[in-house]
C-alpha positions as CSV (number, residue, x, y, z in Angstrom):
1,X,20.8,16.8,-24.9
2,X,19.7,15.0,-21.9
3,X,19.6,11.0,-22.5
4,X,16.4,9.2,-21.8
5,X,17.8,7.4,-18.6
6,X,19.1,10.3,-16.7
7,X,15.8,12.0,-17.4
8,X,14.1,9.0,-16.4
9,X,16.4,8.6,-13.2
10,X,15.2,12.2,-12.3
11,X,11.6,11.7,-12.7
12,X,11.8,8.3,-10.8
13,X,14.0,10.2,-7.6
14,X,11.3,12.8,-7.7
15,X,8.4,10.0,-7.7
16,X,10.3,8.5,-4.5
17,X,10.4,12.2,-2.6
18,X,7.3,13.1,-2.8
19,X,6.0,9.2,-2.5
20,X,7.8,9.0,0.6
21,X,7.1,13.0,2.2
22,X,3.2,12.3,1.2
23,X,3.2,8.7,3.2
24,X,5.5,10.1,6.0
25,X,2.6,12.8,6.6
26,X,0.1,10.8,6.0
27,X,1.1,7.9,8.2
28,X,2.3,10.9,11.5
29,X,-1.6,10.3,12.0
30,X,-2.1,7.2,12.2
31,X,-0.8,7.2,16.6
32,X,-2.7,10.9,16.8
33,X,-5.8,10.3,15.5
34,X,-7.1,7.5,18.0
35,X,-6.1,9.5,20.8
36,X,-7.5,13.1,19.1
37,X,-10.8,10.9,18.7
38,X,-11.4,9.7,22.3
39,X,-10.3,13.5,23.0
40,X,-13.1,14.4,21.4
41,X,-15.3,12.0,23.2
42,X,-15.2,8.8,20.7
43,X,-15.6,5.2,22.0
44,X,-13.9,2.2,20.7
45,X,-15.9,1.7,18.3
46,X,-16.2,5.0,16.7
47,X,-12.1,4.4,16.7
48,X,-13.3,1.9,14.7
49,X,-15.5,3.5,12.3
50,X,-13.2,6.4,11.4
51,X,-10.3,4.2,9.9
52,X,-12.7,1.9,8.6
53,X,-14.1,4.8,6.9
54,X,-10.6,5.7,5.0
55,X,-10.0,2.2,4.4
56,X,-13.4,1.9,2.2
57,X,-13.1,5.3,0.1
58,X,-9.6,3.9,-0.6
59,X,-10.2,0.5,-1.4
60,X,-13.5,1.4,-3.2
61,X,-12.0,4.3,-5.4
62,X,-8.9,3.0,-6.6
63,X,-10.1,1.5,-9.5
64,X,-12.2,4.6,-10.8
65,X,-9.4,7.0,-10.2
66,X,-6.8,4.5,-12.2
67,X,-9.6,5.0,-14.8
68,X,-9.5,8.8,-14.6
69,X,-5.5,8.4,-14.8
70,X,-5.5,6.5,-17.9
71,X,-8.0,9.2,-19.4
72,X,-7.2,12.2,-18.9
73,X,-3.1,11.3,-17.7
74,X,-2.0,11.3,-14.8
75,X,-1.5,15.1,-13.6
76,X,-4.9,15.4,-12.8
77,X,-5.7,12.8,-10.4
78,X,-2.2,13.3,-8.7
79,X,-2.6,16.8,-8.5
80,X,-6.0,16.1,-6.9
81,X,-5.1,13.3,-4.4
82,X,-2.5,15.5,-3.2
83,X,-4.6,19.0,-2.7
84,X,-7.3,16.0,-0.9
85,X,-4.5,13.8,1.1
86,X,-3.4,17.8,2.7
87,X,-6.8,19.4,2.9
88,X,-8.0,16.5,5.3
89,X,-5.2,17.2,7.8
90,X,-5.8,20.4,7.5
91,X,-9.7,20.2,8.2
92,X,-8.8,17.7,10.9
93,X,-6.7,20.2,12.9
94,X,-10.1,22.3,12.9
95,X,-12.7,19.3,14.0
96,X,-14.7,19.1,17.0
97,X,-16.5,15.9,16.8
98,X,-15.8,12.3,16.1
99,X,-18.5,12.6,13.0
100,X,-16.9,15.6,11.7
101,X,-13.4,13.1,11.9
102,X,-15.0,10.2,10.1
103,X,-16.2,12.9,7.5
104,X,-12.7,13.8,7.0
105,X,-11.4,10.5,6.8
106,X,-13.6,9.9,3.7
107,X,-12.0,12.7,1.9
108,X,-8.4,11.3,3.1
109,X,-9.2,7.7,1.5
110,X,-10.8,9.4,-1.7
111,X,-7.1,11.7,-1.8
112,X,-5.1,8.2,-1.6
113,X,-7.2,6.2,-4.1
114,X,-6.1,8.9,-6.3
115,X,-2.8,9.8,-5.6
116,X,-1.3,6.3,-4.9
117,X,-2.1,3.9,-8.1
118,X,-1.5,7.1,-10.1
119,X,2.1,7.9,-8.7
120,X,2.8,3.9,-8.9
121,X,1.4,4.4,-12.5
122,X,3.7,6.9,-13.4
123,X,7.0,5.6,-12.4
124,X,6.1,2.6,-15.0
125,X,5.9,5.6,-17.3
126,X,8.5,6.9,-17.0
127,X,11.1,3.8,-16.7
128,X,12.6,1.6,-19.3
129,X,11.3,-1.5,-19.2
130,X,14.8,-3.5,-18.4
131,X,15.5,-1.5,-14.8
132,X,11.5,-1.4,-14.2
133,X,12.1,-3.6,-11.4
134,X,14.4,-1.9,-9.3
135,X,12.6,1.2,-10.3
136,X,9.8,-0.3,-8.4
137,X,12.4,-1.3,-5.5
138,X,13.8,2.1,-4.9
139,X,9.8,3.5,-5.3
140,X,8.2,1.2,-2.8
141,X,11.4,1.4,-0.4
142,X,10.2,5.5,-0.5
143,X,6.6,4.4,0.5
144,X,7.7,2.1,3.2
145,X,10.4,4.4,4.7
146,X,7.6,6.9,5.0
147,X,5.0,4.7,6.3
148,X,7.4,3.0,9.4
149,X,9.2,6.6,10.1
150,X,5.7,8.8,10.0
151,X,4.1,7.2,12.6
152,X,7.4,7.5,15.1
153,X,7.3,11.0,13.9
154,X,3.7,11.6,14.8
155,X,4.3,10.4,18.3
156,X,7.0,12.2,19.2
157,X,5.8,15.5,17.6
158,X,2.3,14.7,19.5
159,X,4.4,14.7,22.8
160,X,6.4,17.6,21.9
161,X,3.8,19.9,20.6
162,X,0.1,18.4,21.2
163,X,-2.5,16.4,19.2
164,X,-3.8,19.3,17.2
165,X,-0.6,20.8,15.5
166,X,0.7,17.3,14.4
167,X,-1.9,17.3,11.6
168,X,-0.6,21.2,10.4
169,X,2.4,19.7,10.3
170,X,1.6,16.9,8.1
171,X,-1.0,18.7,6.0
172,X,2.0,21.2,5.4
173,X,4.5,18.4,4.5
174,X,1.8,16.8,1.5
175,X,1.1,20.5,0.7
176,X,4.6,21.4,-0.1
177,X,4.6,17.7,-2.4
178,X,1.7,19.5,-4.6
179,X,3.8,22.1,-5.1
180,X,7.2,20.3,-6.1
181,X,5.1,18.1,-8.0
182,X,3.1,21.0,-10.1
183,X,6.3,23.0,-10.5
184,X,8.6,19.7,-11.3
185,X,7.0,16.6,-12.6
186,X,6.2,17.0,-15.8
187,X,3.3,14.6,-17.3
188,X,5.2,11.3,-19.3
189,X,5.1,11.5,-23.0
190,X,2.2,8.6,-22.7
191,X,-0.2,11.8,-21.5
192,X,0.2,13.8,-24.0
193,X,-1.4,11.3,-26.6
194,X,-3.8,10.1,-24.6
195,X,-6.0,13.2,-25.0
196,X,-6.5,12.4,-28.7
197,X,-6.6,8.1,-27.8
198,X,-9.1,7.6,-25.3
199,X,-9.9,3.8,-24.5
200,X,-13.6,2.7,-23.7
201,X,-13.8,2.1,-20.0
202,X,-15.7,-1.5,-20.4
203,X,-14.0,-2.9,-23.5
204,X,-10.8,-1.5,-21.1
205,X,-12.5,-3.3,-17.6
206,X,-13.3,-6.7,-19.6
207,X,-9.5,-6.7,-21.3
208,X,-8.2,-6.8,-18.0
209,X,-10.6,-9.2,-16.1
210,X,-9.5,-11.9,-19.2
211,X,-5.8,-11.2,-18.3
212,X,-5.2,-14.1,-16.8
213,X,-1.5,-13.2,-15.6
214,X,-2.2,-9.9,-14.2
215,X,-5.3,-11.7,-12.1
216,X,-2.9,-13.9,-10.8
217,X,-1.1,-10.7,-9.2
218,X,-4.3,-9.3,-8.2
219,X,-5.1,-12.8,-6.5
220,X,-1.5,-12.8,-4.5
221,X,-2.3,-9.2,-3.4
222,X,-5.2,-9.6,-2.2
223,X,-4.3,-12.8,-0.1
224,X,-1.3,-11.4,1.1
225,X,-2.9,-8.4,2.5
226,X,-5.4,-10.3,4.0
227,X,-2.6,-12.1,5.9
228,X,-0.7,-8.5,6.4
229,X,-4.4,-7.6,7.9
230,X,-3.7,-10.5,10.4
231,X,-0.8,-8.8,11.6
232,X,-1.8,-5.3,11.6
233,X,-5.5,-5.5,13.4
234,X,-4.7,-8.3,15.9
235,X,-0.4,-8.6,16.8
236,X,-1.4,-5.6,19.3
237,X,-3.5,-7.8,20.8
238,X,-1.8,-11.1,21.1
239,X,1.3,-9.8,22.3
240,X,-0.8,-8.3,24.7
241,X,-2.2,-11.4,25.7
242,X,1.3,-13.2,25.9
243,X,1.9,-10.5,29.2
244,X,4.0,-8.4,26.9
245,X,3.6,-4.3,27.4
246,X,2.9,-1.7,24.4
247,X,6.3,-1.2,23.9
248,X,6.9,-4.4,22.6
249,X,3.9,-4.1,20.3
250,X,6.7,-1.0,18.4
251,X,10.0,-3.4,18.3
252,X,7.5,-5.9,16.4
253,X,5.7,-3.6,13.9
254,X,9.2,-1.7,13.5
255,X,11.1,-4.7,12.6
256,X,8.3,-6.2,10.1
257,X,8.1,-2.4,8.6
258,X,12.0,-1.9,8.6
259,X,12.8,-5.3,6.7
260,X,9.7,-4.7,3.8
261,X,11.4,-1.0,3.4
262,X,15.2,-2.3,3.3
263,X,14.3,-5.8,1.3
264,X,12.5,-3.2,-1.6
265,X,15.9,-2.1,-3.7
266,X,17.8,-5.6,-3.8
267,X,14.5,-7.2,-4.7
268,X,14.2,-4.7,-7.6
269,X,17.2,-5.3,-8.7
270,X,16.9,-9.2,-8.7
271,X,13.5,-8.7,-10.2
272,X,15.5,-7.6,-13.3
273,X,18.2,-9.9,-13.5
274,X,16.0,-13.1,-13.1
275,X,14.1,-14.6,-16.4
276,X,10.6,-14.9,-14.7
277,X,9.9,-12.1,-12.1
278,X,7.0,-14.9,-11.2
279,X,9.6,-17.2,-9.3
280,X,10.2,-14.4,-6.9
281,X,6.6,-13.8,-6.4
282,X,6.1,-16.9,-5.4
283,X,8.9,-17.5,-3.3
284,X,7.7,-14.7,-1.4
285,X,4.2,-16.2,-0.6
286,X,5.8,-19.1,0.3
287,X,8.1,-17.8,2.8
288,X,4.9,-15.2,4.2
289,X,2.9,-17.9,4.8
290,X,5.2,-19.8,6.9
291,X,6.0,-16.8,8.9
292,X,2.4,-15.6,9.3
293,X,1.5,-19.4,10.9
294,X,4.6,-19.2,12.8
295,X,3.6,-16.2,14.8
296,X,1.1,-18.4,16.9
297,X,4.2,-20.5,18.3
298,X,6.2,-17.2,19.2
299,X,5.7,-17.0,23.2
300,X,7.7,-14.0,23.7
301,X,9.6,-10.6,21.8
302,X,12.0,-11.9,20.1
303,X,10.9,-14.5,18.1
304,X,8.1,-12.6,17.1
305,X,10.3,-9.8,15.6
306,X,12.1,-12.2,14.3
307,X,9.2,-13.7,12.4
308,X,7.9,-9.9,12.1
309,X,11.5,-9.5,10.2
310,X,11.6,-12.3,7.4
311,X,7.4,-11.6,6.9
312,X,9.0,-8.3,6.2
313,X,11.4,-9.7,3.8
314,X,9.2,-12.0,2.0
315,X,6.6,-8.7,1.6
316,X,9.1,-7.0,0.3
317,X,10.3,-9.6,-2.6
318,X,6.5,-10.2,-3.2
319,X,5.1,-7.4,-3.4
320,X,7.9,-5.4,-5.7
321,X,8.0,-8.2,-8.0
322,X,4.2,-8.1,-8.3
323,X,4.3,-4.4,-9.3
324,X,7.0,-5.1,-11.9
325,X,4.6,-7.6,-13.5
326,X,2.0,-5.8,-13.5
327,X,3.5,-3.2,-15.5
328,X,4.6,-5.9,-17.8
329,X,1.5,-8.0,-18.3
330,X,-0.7,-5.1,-18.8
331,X,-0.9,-2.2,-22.0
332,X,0.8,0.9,-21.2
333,X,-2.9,2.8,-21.9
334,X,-4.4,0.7,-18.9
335,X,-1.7,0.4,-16.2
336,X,-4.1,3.2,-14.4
337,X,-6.7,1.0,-14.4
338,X,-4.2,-1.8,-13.2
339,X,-2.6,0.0,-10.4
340,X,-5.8,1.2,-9.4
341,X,-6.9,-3.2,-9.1
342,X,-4.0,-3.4,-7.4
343,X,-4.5,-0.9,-4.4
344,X,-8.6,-2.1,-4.3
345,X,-6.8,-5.7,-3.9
346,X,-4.8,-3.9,-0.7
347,X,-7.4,-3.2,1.3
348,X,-9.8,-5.4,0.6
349,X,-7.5,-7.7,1.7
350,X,-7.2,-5.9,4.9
351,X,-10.7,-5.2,5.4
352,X,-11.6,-9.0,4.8
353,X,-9.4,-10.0,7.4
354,X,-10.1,-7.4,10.2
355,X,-14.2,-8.1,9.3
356,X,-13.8,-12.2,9.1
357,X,-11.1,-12.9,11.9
358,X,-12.1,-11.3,15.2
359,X,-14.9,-14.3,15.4
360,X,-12.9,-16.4,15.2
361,X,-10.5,-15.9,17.4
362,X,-12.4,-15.0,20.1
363,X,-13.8,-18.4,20.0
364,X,-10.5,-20.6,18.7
365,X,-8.1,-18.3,19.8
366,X,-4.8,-16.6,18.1
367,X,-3.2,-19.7,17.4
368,X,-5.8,-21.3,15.1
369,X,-5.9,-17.7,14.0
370,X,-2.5,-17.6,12.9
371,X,-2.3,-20.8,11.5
372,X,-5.6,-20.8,9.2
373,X,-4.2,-17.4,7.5
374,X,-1.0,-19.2,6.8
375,X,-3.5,-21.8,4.8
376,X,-4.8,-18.9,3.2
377,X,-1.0,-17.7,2.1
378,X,-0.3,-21.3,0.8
379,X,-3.9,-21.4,-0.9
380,X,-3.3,-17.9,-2.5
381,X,0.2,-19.4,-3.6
382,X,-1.1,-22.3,-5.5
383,X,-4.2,-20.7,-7.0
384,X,-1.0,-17.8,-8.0
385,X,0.8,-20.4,-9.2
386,X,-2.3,-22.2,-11.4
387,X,-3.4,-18.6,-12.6
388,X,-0.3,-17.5,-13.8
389,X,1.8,-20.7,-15.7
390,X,-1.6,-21.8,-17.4
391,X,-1.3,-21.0,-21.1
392,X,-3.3,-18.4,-22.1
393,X,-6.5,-19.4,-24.1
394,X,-6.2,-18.9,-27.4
395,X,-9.0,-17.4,-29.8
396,X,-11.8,-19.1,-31.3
């Protein structure tokens, strides 16, 4: 008979295929669909509009569809982001107008809301609680690899073959992730109860909000990301303005995306052989912080990929022990729900910081810009910190 953890270790390798073939297609995209806009006849803004239109479906609908997950189990909303995540690259391919692209994009943030905090969901079902931190390490590593290898991917395939087929491609890759994961994942033992044990969504929504531990995870993703937001909307631009070219923009983003994939395993497996998974948490936001202020001294390539790098690392211990604790701090029934808080916290955070910064630094500049999201990092460490060690109140 097959032991609990080599079933578990085959559910969890599964989980990290299709994690990273879903993110690998979805992420080929992200250098074709700017161009395939502008193709079409889109301005700058419209650019604009399009990803800011998957960003708000995503960030907006995580939380209902962790809901839905802890419901009716996880199958269902998995099996749905993923039909979603390849139907919009497949209507993309058949497009003809920028509108018709932001329409699309709406369905492709509705198909991650659902399919990412449910996946992340599962592989907490599916582990023992002593390895759930590298279970988390080799999971995220997945995501990662997929998200920093996708977009080379979707460049050179662009080049190769044209705009158009690169989302066939892609919407074939997700497509053949439905059907491994109809076929071969099997819904945890935690689903098959659940039909009969159906928690209340606000007595479940106010449990979690007087959690205090797992809003302090919430608070340190959602200050993180808007520091990662920093980086991702406005690097392209400063290194522009340092007299760098576009190809130093890829050395940067590839070593910040190379060290957060690579850092994932050994922080899951430190996550588990420390006493307090906190201490790494907040020895990463200590670490991002300093980098993310640093990048306004960086005058040239290599110091920023070398800040890009350990911002990278400190991500990666973060952000994997943040997962772990979530799954810890949080009843199995509700880690849906969780999840779902958790990717909301992601792009909120990124959407805050692309919204709020661009002011700014058009009139202080990238420096102060740099610097006053460090603050943040350090503010989000000590309200983290203050969230987190406080004793929880006890009842009346």
């Amino acid at each position: 008979m097959e032991s609990r953890e080599h079933r578990a270790g085959k559910l969890l390798l599964l989980a990290c295929v299709i994690s990273f073939v879903c993110f690998f297609g979805s992420y080929m995209r992200i250098p074709i669909v700017p161009l395939f806009a502008t193709s079409l006849g889109a301005d700058t803004a419209q650019v604009g509009l399009i990803n800011s239109a998957f960003m708000l479906m995503a960030g907006a609908l995580s939380i209902p569809s962790g809901l839905v997950s802890d419901r009716l189990g996880r199958r269902i909303p998995l099996l749905g982001g993923l039909i979603l995540l390849a139907g919009s690259s497949f209507l993309l391919y058949w497009s003809r107008t920028p509108l018709q692209m932001g329409g699309i994009y709406l369905l492709f943030g509705i198909g991650l809301s659902a399919f990412s905090p449910t996946l992340m969901s599962y592989v907490a079902d599916v582990t023992p609680p002593e390895v759930l931190g590298q279970a988390y390490g080799w999971y995220t590593m997945a995501l990662y690899g997929g998200m920093t290898l996708g977009p080379a991917a979707g460049g050179f395939l662009g080049t190769a073959l044209g705009l158009r087929p690169v989302f066939l491609v892609a919407g074939g890759l997700i497509f053949a992730m439905f059907v491994v994961a109809l076929i071969f994942l099997p819904a945890p033992s935690t689903d098959q109860a659940r039909g009969a044990v159906r928690p209340a969504i606000l007595p479940a929504l106010t449990g979690l909000m007087h959690n205090r531990r797992l809003i302090a995870c919430l608070v340190a993703t959602l200050g993180t990301c808007f520091g990662f937001g920093m980086f991702v909307t406005f690097m392209p631009l400063y290194i522009r303005s340092q007299g760098m070219h576009s190809g130093h923009v890829g050395f940067v983003f590839a070593a910040q995306a190379l060290a957060n994939a690579i850092s994932r395993l050994p922080s899951g497996k430190l996550s588990d052989r420390v006493d307090d998974r906190s201490i790494l948490v907040i020895g990463g936001l200590a670490v991002f912080a300093l980098a993310l202020a640093s990048f306004g001294l960086c005058r040239s390539v290599v110091p920023l990929m070398g800040a890009a790098a350990v911002m990278g690392i400190s991500m990666g211990v973060a952000f994997t022990a943040v997962c772990a604790l979530i799954a810890d701090v949080v009843p199995r029934e509700q880690r849906g729900l969780a999840m779902g808080c958790y990717n909301t916290c992601v792009y909120v955070g990124m959407m805050l910081c692309a919204a709020g910064m661009g002011a700014l630094i058009r009139e202080e500049g990238f420096r102060i810009g740099f610097f006053l999201n460090g603050v943040v990092g350090v503010a989000t460490l000590l309200l983290f910190v203050t969230l987190y060690r406080r004793p929880e109140p006890t009842a009346a």
